[in-house]
N, C-alpha and C positions, 0 to 999 in steps of 0.2 A: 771683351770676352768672346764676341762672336764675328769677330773679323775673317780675315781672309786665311783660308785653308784648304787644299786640295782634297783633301780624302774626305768622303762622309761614310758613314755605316750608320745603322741600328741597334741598340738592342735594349731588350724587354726585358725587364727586373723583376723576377719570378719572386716569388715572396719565401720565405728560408723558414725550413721549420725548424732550424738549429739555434742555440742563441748566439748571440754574438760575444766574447766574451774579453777580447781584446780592453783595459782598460790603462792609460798613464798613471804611476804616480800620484802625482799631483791631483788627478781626478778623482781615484780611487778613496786618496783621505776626505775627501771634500763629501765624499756623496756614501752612506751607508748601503744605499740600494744596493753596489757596486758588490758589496762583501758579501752581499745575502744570497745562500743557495738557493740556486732552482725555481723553484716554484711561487718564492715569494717576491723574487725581483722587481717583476714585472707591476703585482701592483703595491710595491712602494715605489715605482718609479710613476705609476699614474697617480698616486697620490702628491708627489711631487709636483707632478703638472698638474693639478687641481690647485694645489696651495701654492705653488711657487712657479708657474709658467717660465720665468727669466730665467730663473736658478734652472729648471728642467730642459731646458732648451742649453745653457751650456753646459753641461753633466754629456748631455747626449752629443755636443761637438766634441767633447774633449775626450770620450771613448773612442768615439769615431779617429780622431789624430793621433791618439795614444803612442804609435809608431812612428809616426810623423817627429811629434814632441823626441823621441831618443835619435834621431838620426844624427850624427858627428858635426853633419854640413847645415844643419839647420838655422846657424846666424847666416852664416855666411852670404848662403841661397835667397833670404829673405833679404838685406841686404842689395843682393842681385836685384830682387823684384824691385825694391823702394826705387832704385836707381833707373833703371826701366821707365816706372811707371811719372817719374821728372821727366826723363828727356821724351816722354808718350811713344816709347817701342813698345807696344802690346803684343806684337807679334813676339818678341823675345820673353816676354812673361809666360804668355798660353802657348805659344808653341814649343817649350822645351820642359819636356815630361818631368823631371825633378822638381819645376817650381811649382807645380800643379796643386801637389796635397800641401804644402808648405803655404802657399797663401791660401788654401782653405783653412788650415788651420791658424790664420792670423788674422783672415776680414772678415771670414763667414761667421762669426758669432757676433760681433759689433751688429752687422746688416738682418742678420735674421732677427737680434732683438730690437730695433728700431723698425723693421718691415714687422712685426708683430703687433708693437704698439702703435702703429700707424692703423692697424687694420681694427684693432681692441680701440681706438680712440675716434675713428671716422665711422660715425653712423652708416652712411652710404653702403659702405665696405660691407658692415657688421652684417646689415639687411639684407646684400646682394648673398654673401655665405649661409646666412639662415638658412634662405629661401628654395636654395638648392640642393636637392637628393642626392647629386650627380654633378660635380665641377667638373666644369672641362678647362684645362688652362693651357697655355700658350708660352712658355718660359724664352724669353729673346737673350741668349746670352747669360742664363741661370745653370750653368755648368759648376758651379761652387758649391750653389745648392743655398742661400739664403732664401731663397723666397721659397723654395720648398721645405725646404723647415720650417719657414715663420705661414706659412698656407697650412701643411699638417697639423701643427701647433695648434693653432686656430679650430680648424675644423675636429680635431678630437677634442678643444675646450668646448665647445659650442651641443657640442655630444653631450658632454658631462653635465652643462650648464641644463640643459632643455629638461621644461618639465610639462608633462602633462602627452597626452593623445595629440598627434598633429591635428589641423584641423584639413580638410581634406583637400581643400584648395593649395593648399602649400605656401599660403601667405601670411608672412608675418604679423600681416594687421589685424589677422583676423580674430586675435588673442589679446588685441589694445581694450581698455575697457570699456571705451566708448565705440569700438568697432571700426575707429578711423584710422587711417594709414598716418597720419601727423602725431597720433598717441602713441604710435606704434613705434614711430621714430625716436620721439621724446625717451619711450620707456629704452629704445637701443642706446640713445644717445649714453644714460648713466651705466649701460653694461660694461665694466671693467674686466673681465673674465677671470676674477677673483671669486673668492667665497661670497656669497651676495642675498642679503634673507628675499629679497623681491625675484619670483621666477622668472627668467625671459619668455619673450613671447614665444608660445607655443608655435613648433614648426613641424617638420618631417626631419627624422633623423637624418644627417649622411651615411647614406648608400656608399658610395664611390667617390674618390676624391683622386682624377685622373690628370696626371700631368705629363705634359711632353714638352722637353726640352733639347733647345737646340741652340750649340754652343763649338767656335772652332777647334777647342781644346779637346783631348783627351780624356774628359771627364770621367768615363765609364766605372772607373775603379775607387776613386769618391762620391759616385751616386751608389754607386750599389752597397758600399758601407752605409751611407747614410740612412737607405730603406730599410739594411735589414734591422738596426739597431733604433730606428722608428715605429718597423712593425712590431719588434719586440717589448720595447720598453711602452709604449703606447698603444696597444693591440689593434691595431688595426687586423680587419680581418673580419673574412663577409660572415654576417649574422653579430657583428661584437658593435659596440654603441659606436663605434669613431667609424665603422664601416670598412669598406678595405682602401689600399692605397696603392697604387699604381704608377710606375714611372715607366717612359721610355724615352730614351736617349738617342739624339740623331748628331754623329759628326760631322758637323763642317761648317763653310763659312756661310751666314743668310743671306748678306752682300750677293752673292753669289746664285743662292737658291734663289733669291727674290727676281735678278737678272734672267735668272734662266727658266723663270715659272716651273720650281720644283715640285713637281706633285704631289709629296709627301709635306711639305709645307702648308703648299694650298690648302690640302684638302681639312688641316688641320685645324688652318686659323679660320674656315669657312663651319665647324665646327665648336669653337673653343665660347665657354661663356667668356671667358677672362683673357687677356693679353697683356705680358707683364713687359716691359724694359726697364732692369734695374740694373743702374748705376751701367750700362752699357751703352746709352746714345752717345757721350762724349767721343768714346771710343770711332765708333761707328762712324760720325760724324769728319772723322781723319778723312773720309772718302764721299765728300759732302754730296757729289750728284748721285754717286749709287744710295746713300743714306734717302737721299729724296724721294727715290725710287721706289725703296722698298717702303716708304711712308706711301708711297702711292698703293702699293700693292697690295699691304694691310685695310685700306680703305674697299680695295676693291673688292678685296675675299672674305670678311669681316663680317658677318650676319649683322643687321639692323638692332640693335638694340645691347649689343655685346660690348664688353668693357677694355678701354685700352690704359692700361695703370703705369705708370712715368715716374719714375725717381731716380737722382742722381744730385752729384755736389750742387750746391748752392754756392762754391767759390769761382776762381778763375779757370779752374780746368773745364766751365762749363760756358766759356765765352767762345765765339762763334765770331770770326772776323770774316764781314761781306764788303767787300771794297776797302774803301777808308772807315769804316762804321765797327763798334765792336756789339756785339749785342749777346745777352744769356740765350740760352739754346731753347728755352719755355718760349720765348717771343715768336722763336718761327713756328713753334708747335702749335702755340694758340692762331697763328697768322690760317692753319689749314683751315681749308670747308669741308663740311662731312662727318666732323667731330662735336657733339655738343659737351659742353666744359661741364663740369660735375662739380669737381673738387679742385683749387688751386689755390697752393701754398707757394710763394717764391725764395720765401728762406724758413727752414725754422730747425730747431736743435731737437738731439735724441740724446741723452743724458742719462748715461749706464748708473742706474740704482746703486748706493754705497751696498756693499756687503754682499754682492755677486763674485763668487771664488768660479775660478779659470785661470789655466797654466800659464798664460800670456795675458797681460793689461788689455783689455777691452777700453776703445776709444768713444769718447762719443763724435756724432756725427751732426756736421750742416747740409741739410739736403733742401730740395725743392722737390715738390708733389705736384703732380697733375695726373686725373681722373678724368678719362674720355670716354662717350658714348656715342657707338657709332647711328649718325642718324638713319631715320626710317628712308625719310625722302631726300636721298641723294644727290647733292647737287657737284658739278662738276669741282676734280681736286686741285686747286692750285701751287702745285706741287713741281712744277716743270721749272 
C-alpha cells in the first residue's frame, strides 16, 4: 500500500457540517438508522456503536462504498486486484485509480473488524488509548483507512465506556481499586467494549484523536468519505464525548520519504504516540534494503517510549527469503535493537461473528501481531 510513487501532496480533512447521505441498497435494509430523518440518525447510529461495535463499523463501510457496490466493472476490477495481489504487483493494485475504492470496499471491513478486536482484546492497547487526551498516530500504508476506522471506533467506544471525573494524572491506575497499575490492567484485561455493569477505569476523556496517513495511492477521496461519515454518524467534534477527529493525508511512496529524510515524515513520527504498519510490511519488503532503511529511520525519529504496532498475514506472503534460508518477516523484526517487544503473536485467527450483514462476505483473517516500544536508552540499530 505504500510503495513506490512519484507524486506526494497533502491534504487536511476539514470536518463537514453536511451529512453524508449517500447510502447502498443492501446497507440501507440492514441498518434503520439509514432511513431515519435528520436529527435522529446520528444517535441511533451511536447507539449502534454502543451495542453493536461490528455491526456499526460495517453499516459505516458500507455507506461509505455505497457507489462503489453499483459500479458495472466491479467484479471484474476486484478480480483484477486478487490477480495482482498472487503475482505481488502492488504497484498495479494502488497505482491505478479505479481499483482504489473497490478494494476498500472489499478488505477494509474484514481489517478494521479484526484491528478493532485486536485492540478491545490486548490490555496494552486498551491502557495505552485510555490514557491519552490527544493520540497522535502514524498510519504507514493506511490509505484504505482500516486502522482508522478500527482507532476511531475504539476511541468514541472508550468515550462512551468511561465513567466518572478523570483523575488528574491521566492514569489509568489511578481508578484500580487497590490503587495499583496491575489492578488496573486486570480490570482492562475484562473490558470488551460492550455494554458492561463494571465501569472502566476512570481516565480523561478524548480531546483529539489525530491521524496522519501516509500511503502511495491516491487515497484522498476514500479518506475524506470515510471522516465525514465518522464524524457524522459518531459525533466526533470538539466539546462532544468522542472528541474531535482529524485526518491528514500525504501522497506518496515512504520508501522514498524515508531515503530522502522527508520532513513531513520526520517530523511526524518524532511526534506520533502510535506507529502502525498494517498488513503493509510484506509489501514494503519487495524492496528489502530500502525496507531496512526506513526500519532504521523510524528508530531514529521515534520519541523514547512511543509505540510501533505490526500486523500482517501469518501465511506465506509473509516469508522473507535471505540466501538459501526462508524465514517469517516477525524474525527479522524481533532480530532489531532499540525496540522492546510488548506484545507478540505469531499466528492467530479473527473470526467475523455470525450475523454481521454487509454487501460483500467478510473474510476471516490469520494475522501475526507484534507491539514495539521504542527504547529510552538507545543502543545502536542493527539494521544495515
Amino acid at each position: 500500500m505504500a510503495t513506490r510513487s512519484s507524486g506526494r501532496k497533502a491534504a487536511a480533512f476539514a470536518s463537514k457540517d453536511s451529512a453524508a447521505t449517500a447510502h447502498g441498497p443492501a446497507a440501507a435494509a440492514s441498518n434503520p438508522a439509514q432511513r431515519t430523518p435528520g436529527g435522529h440518525r446520528s444517535e441511533l447510529c451511536r447507539n449502534v456503536l454502543r451495542t453493536a461495535p461490528d455491526q456499526a463499523v460495517l453499516d459505516l463501510l458500507a455507506a461509505c462504498a455505497a457507489d462503489t457496490f453499483a459500479r458495472p466493472d466491479f467484479g471484474q476490477q476486484l478480480v483484477s486486484i486478487k490477480k495482482s495481489f498472487v503475482e505481488r504487483d502492488y504497484d498495479a493494485v494502488f497505482k491505478t485509480p479505479a481499483h482504489l475504492p473497490i478494494y476498500a470496499a472489499q478488505y477494509t471491513p474484514g481489517r478494521a473488524l479484526c484491528y478493532l478486536d485486536l485492540i478491545r482484546t490486548e490490555p496494552l492497547l486498551l491502557r495505552f488509548l485510555l490514557r491519552r487526551q490527544r493520540l497522535r498516530t502514524v498510519c504507514l500504508g493506511g490509505g484504505a483507512g482500516s486502522e482508522i476506522v478500527a482507532l476511531a471506533a475504539a476511541r468514541a467506544l472508550l468515550a462512551e465506556r468511561r465513567a466518572g471525573d478523570a483523575p488528574a494524572s491521566g492514569d489509568a491506575s489511578a481508578a484500580a481499586p487497590d490503587g495499583s497499575a496491575a489492578a488496573a490492567a486486570d480490570r482492562l484485561a475484562t473490558l470488551d467494549l460492550q455494554p458492561h455493569p463494571v465501569p472502566v477505569p476512570a481516565a480523561p476523556p478524548p480531546r483529539l484523536t489525530d491521524l496522519h496517513v501516509y500511503d502511495m495511492g491516491d487515497w484522498g477521496d476514500v479518506l475524506t468519505r470515510q471522516a465525514e461519515v465518522m464524524r457524522e454518524r459518531w459525533q466526533f467534534a470538539a466539546g462532544a464525548a468522542a472528541g474531535e477527529l482529524r485526518f491528514r493525508f500525504v501522497e506518496g511512496d515512504i520508501l522514498d520519504m524515508a531515503a530522502s529524510a522527508h520532513g513531513d515524515l520526520l517530523r511526524e513520527l518524532a511526534r506520533a504516540d502510535l506507529v502502525t504498519a498494517m498488513f503493509v510490511i510484506n509489501e514494503l519488503f519487495v524492496s528489502r534494503e530500502r525496507t531496512l532503511a526506513l526500519l532504521k529511520v523510524l528508530l531514529e525519529h521515534m520519541r523514547p517510549g512511543a509505540l510501533l504496532l505490526v500486523v500482517d498475514s501469518a501465511g506465506d506472503f509473509s516469508h522473507l527469503q535471505v540466501g538459501r534460508r526462508t524465514f517469517m518477516v516477525y524474525t527479522l523484526l524481533d532480530s532489531l535493537r532499540g525496540w522492546r517487544q510488548l506484545v507478540a503473536h505469531d499466528a492467530q485467527w479473527y473470526r467475523v461473528p455470525p450475523g454481521l450483514r454487509y454487501p460483500l462476505e467478510v473474510q476471516n483473517m490469520r494475522y501475526f501481531v507484534r507491539l514495539y516500544q521504542r527504547e529510552r536508552d538507545e543502543p545502536p540499530a542493527n539494521v544495515q
